[in-house]
N, C-alpha and C positions, 0 to 999 in steps of 0.2 A: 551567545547561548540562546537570545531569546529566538533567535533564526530558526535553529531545532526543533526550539517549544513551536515554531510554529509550521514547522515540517513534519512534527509526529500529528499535530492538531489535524494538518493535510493527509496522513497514510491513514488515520484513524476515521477521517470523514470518507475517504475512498473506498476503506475496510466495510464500514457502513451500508455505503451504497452500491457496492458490487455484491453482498447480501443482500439486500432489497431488491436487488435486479435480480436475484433469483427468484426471490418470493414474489414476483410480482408476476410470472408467470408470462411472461410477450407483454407486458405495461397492460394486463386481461382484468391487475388489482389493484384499484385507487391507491389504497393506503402505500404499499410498497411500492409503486412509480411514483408516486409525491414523494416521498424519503429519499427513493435514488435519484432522480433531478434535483435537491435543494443537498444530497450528498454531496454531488458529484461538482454544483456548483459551489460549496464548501469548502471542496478539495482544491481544485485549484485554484480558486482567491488566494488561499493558504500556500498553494505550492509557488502563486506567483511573488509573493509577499518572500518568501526566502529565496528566491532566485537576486532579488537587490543585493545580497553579498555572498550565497553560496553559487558556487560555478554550475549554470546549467547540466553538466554532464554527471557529476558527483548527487546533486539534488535529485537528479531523476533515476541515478541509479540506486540509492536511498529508499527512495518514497515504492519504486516498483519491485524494486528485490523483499522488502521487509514485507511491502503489502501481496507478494507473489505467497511468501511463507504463511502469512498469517491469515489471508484466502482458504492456502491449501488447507489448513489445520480446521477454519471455519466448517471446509466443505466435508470435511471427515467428520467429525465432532458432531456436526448441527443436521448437514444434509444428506448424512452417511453415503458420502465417495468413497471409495476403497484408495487407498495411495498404492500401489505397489514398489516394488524394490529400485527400479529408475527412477521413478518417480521421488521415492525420497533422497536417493543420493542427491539427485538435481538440487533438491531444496537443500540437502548439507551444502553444497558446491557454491548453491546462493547465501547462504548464511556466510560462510568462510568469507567470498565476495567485500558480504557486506561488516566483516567484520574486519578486513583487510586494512578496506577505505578506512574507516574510522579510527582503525590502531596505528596506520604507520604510511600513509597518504598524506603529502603537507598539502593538497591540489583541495582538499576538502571546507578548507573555512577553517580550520581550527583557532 
């Protein structure tokens, strides 16, 4: 379990810093290019740290599907993107994905 905790620790530092790489404008704005370089390197300490017993394939499709979803919602919400109708089925399609693995995948770590 604590693998997870430390695989949401890794989507949540990624989540982060792919929002500060927006705000940061081309690295144009100190603050938000320091937050996405110490995110980014946040992230994957944490992603490599659950790669010791979750299977590379399973972990990265975790970390990028959840943090693809919760990006997209960012960029709507915060930086008003528009989603349109592709574009959300996609993110159903990755949800279900991600909800697959974790319900009924033995390949996952459980």
């Amino acid at each position: 379990m604590k693998n997870y905790l430390f695989l949401l620790v890794a989507i949540l530092a990624e989540i982060i810093a792919t929002s500060a790489l927006k705000a940061s404008d081309g690295f144009t704005r100190a603050v938000p290019s320091v937050v996405t370089v110490i995110g980014y390197g946040v992230a994957f300490y944490f992603l490599s740290l659950t790669l010791r017993t979750i299977p590379v394939g399973i972990a990265y499709a975790l970390w990028s599907g959840i943090g693809i979803v919760l990006i997209a919602l960012i960029g709507h919400f915060v930086f008003h993107q528009r989603l349109d109708l592709p574009a959300l089925l996609g993110i159903l399609m990755i949800v279900g994905g991600v909800l697959v693995i974790n319900l009924f995948s033995r390949a996952s770590g459980h």
